[in-house]
C-alpha positions as CSV (number, residue, x, y, z in Angstrom):
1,X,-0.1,-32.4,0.8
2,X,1.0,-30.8,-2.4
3,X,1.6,-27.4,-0.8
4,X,4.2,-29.5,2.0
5,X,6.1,-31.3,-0.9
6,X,6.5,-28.1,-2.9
7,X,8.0,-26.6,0.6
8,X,10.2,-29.3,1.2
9,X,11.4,-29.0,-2.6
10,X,12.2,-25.7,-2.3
11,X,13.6,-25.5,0.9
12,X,16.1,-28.6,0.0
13,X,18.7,-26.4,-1.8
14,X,19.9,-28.1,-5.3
15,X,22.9,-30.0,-5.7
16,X,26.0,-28.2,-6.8
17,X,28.8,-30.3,-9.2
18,X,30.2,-33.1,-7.2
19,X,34.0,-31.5,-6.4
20,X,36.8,-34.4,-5.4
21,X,38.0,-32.4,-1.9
22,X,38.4,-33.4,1.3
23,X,35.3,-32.4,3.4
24,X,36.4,-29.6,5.9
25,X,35.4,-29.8,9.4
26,X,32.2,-28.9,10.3
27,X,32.0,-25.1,11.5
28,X,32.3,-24.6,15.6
29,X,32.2,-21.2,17.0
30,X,34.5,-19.5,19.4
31,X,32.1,-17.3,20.3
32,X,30.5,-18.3,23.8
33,X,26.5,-18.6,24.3
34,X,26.7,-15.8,27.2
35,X,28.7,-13.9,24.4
36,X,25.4,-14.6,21.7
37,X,22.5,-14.2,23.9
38,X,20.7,-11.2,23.9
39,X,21.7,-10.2,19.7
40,X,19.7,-8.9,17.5
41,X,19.5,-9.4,13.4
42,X,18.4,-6.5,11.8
43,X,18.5,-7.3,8.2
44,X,17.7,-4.6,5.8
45,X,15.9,-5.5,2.7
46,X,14.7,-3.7,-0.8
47,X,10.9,-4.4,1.0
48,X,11.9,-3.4,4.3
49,X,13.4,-4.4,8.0
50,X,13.3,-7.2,9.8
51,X,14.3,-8.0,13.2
52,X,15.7,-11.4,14.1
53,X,15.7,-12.9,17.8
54,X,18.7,-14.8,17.8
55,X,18.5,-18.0,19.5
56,X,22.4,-19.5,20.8
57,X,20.5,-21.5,23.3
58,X,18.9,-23.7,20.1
59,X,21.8,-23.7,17.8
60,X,24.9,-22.3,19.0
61,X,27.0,-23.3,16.2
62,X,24.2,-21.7,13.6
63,X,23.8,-18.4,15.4
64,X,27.7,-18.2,16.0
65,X,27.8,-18.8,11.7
66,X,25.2,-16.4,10.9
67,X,26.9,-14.3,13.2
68,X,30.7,-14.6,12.0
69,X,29.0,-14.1,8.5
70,X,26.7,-10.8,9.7
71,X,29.5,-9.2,10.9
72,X,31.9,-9.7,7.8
73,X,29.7,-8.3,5.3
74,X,28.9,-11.5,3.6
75,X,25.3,-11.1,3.3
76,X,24.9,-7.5,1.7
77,X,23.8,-8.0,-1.9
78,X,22.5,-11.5,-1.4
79,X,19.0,-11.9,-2.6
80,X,15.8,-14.0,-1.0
81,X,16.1,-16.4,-4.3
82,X,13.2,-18.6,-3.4
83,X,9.8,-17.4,-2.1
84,X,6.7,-19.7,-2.0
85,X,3.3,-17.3,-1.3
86,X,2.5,-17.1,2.4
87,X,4.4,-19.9,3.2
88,X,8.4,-19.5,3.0
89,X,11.5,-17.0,1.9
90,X,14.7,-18.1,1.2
91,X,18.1,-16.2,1.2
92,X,21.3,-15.6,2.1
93,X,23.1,-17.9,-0.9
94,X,26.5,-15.7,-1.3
95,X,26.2,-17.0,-5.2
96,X,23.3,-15.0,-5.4
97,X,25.5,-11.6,-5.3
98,X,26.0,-12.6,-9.2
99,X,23.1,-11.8,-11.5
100,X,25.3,-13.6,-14.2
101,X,24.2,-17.0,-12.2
102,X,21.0,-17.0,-11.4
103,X,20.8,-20.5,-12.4
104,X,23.4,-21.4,-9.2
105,X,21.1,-20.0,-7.0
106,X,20.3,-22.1,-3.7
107,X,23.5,-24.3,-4.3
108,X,25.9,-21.7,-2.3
109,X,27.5,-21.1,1.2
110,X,26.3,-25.2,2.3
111,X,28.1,-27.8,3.8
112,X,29.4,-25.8,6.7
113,X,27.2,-26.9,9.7
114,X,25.7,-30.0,11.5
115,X,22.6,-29.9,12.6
116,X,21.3,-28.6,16.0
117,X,17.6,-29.7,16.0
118,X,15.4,-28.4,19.1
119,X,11.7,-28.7,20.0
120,X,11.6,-25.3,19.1
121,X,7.9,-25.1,16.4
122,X,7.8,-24.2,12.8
123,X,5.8,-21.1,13.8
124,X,5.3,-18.0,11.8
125,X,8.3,-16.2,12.2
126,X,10.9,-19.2,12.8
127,X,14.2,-18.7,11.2
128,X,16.3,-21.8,10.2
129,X,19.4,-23.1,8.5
130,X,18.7,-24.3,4.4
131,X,20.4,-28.1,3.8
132,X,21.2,-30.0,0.7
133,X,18.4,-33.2,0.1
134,X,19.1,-35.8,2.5
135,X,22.1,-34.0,4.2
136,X,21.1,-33.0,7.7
137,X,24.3,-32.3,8.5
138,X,25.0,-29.9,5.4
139,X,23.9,-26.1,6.4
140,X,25.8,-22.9,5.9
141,X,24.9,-19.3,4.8
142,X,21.6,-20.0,3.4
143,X,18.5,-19.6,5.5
144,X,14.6,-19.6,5.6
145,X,12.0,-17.5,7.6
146,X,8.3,-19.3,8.1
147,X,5.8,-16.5,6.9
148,X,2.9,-18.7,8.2
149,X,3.8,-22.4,10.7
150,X,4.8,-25.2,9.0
151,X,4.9,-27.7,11.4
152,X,5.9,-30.7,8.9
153,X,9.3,-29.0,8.7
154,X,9.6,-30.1,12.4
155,X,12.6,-32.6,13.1
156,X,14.5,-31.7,9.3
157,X,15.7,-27.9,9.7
158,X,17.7,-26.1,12.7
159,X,16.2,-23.1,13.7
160,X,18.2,-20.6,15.2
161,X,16.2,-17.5,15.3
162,X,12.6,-15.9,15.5
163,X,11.5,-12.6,13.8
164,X,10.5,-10.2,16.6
165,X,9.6,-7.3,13.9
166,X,8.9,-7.4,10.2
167,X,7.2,-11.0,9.5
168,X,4.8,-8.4,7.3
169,X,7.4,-8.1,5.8
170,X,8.5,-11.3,5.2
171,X,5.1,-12.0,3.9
172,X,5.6,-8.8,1.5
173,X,8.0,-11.0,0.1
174,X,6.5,-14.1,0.1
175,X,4.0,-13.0,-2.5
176,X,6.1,-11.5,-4.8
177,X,5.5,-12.4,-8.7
178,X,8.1,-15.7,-9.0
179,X,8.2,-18.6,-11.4
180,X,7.3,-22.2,-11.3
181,X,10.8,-22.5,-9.4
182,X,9.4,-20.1,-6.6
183,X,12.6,-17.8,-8.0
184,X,11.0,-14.1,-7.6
185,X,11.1,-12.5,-11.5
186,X,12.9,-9.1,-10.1
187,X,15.5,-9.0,-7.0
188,X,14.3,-8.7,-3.6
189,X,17.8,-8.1,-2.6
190,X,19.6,-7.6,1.4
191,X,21.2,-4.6,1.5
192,X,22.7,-5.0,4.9
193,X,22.3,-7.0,7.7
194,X,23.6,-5.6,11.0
195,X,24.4,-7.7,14.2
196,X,23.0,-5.3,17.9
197,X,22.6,-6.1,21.7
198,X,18.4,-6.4,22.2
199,X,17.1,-2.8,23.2
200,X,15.1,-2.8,26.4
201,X,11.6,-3.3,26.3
202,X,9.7,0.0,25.4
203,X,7.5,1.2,28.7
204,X,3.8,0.5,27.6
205,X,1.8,3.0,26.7
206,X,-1.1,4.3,29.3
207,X,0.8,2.6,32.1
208,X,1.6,5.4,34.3
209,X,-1.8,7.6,34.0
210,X,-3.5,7.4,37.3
211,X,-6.9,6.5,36.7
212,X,-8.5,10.3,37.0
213,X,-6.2,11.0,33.5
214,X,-7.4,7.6,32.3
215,X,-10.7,9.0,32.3
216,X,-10.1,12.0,30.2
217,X,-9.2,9.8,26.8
218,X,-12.1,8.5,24.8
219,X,-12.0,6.4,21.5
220,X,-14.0,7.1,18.6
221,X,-15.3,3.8,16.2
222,X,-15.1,4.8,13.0
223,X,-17.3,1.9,11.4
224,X,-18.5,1.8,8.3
225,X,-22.2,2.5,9.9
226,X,-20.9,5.9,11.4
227,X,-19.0,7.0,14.1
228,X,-19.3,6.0,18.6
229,X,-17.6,7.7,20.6
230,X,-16.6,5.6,24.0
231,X,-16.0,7.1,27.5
232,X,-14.2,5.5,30.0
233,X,-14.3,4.2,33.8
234,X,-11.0,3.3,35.4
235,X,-12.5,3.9,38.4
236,X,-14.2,0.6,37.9
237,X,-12.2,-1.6,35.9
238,X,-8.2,0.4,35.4
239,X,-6.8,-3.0,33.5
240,X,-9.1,-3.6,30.9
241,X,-9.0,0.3,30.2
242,X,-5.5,0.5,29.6
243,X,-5.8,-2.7,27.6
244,X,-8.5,-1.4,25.5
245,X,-6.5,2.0,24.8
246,X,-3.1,0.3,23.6
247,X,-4.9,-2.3,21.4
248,X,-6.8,0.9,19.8
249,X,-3.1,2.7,20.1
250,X,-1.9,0.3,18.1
251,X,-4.5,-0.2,15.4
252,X,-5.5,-4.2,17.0
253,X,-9.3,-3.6,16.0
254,X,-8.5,-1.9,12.8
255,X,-10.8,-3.8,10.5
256,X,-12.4,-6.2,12.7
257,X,-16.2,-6.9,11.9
258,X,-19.5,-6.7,13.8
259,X,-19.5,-10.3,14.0
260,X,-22.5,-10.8,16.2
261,X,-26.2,-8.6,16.6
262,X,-28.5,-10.0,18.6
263,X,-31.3,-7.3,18.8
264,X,-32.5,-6.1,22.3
265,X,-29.4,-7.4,23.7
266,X,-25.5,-6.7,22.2
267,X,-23.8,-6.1,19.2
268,X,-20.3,-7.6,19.2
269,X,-17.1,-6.6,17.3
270,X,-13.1,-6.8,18.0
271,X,-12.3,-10.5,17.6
272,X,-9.4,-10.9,16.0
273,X,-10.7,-14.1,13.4
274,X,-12.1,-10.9,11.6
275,X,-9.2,-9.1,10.7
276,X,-6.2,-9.8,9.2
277,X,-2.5,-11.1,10.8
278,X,-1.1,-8.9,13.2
279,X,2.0,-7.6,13.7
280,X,4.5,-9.2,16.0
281,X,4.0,-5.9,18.3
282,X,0.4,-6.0,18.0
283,X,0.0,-9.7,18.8
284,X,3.0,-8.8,21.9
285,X,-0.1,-6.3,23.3
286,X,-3.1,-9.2,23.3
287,X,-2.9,-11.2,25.9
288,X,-6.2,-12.4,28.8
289,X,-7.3,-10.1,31.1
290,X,-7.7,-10.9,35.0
291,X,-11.9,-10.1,35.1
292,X,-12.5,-6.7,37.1
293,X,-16.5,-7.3,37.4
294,X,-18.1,-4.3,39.1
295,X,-21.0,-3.1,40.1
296,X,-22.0,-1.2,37.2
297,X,-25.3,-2.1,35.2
298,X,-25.5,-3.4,31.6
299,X,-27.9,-1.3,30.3
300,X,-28.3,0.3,27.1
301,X,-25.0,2.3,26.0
302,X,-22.6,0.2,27.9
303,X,-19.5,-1.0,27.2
304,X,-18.2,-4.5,28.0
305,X,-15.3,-7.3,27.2
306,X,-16.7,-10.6,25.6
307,X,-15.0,-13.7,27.0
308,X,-15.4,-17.4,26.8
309,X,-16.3,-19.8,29.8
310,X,-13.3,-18.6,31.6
311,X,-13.5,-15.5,33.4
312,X,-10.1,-14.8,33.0
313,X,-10.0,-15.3,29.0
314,X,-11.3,-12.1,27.5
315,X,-8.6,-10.5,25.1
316,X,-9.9,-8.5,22.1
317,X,-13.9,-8.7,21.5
318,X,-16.5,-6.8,23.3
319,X,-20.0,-5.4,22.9
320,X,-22.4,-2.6,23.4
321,X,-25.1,-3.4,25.0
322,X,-29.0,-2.4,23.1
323,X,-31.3,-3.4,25.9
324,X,-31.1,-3.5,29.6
325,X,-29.2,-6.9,29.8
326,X,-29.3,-7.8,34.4
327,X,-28.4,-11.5,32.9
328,X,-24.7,-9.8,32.1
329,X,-24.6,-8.4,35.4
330,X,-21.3,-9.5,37.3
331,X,-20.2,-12.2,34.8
332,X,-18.6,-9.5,32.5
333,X,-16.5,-6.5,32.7
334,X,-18.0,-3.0,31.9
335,X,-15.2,-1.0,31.3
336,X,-17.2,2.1,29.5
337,X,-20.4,3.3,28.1
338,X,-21.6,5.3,24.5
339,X,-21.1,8.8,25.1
340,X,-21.8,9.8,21.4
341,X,-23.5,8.0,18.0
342,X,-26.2,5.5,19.7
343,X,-27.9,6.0,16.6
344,X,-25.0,4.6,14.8
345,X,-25.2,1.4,17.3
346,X,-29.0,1.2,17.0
347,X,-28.2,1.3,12.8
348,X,-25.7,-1.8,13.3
349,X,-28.3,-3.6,15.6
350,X,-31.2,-3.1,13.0
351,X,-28.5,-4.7,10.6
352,X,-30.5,-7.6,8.3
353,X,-28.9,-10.6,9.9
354,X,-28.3,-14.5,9.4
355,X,-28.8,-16.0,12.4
356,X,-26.5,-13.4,14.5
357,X,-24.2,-12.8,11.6
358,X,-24.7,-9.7,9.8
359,X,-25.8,-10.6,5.9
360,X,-24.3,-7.4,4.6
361,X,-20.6,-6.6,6.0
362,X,-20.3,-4.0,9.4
363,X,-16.6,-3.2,10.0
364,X,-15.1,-1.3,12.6
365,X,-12.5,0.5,10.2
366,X,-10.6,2.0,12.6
367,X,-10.3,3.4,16.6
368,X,-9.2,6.9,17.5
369,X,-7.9,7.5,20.7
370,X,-8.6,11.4,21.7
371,X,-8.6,13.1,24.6
């Protein structure tokens, strides 16, 4: 509870001087939606990029804003002036340009835009509008990006973009050394923020080998128990092959744990609960594989994907099998077999354990793919 009412403190910026003016009309975009779909934020920051989906068919109005604003320069030399630990940054105040007011920041660029609430979630990653307390109606320049979901913020904030690359980085910033105010102690300043048309989507790695060049790769698990060296079959299961090779491409298992030994039957590593957060183009690589069950044994040595009581749910974990295992036999997919350091896997299955948790630590540091 406390951690939600310090969020919603900081998001709600502070009030400004009351000002006797006549309240201009609320911002509207000329700019159509077929105009803003498909854009791209890349904002540069002293801690690195991040990559903004812009979302016109959530907010119109707010993208068309952060747009008009992107474009003009405005936000270069703002600062992310509020930052609560894993849970929120806050920038894009143009007050913040000023080192001689650090005591305005979070009270500039507001009152510019109504709100366009969706039933889009406070996910990690969400980007949305900053408002004054109580004024829905009262966004602007400032804006917020979720480092980890914060679904009470559902319902109060417009959000009007996702980060598609960088949320490490928004997390970098997160945790920066700050006061009780959640104001970082040194600048974490934008240095640019550029507006582009979405690239294409990158071709996948290991998509066009045929399986015959499939088999020539082999990954080497570098665990802190030595090193296996994995061979593969395509011939008998192609999909989970591929699979295997980009998440071990793109370090997915780096730093997952042998999180289950069973001896005379499997030890089990690659679940993701193990490691730390991935990055959005390591978590855009995980997804459940269609089973490929074949005819192939599990006997000692082999090689196959963990799943739950789904067939089709197996993502990230799999196991080597210690002992001839015929139970496993067509209800799991062998996709490969220990071609080198079944002493090392006979090491981890010997490992002291509690229950089928190992008592002292066994990490798979990281996979090499090698040919």
């Amino acid at each position: 509870m406390w951690f939600t009412l310090l969020l919603s403190a900081l998001l709600a910026a502070p009030q400004a001087p009351t000002r006797r003016s006549t309240a201009a009309a609320p911002f509207r975009t000329d700019l159509s939606i077929a105009d803003m779909s498909g854009k791209q934020a890349v904002i540069e920051t002293a801690a690195g990029t991040m990559v903004i989906d812009l979302r016109p068919d959530l907010a119109p109005n707010h993208v068309g804003y952060f747009i008009t604003l992107a474009r003009a320069g405005a936000y270069n030399g703002t600062v992310f002036h509020r930052v609560i630990a894993n849970g929120i940054v806050q920038g894009g105040d143009p007050i913040s340009k000023d080192r001689s007011k650090a005591a305005q920041y979070g009270t500039g660029g507001l009152g510019v835009l109504r709100a366009e609430h969706s039933a889009e979630p406070f996910t990690r990653g969400a980007v949305a509008a900053v408002i004054r307390p109580g004024q829905p109606d009262s966004a602007g320049a400032q804006f917020f990006i979720c480092v980890t979901d914060q679904p009470a913020l559902a319902g109060q904030y417009t959000i009007f973009g996702r980060v598609s690359e960088g949320s490490d980085v928004a997390q970098r910033i997160s945790t920066v050394p700050a006061g009780s105010n959640g104001a970082p102690i040194d600048r974490v300043e934008i240095t640019a923020v550029t507006i582009r048309d979405t690239p294409p989507p990158a071709a996948l790695p290991f998509s066009s080998e045929t399986p015959e060049q499939l088999a020539a790769y082999r990954a080497v698990l570098e665990t802190s128990a030595g090193a296996i060296t994995i061979g593969f079959m395509p011939d008998k299961a192609p999909e989970h092959v591929r699979t295997f090779l980009r998440l071990a491409d793109a370090g997915v298992f780096d730093g997952t744990a042998f999180h289950r030994i069973v001896r005379g039957f499997v030890v089990q590593t690659g679940s993701l609960n193990t490691r730390g957060p991935l990055t959005e183009q390591q978590q855009k690589l995980v997804h459940a594989l269609a089973p490929e069950f074949n005819d192939v044994r599990h006997v000692k040595g082999i090689v196959s994907m963990a799943r739950g009581d789904d067939p089709a749910s197996a993502t990230t974990s799999f196991f080597i099998v210690t002992a001839d295992a015929p139970s496993l036999d067509g209800k799991y997919t062998v996709f490969g077999r220990v071609i080198d350091g079944l002493d090392v896997v006979e090491r981890i299955e010997a490992t002291a354990v509690n229950g089928e948790t190992p008592i002292t630590p066994i990490v798979l540091k990281a996979v090499r793919v090698t040919k």
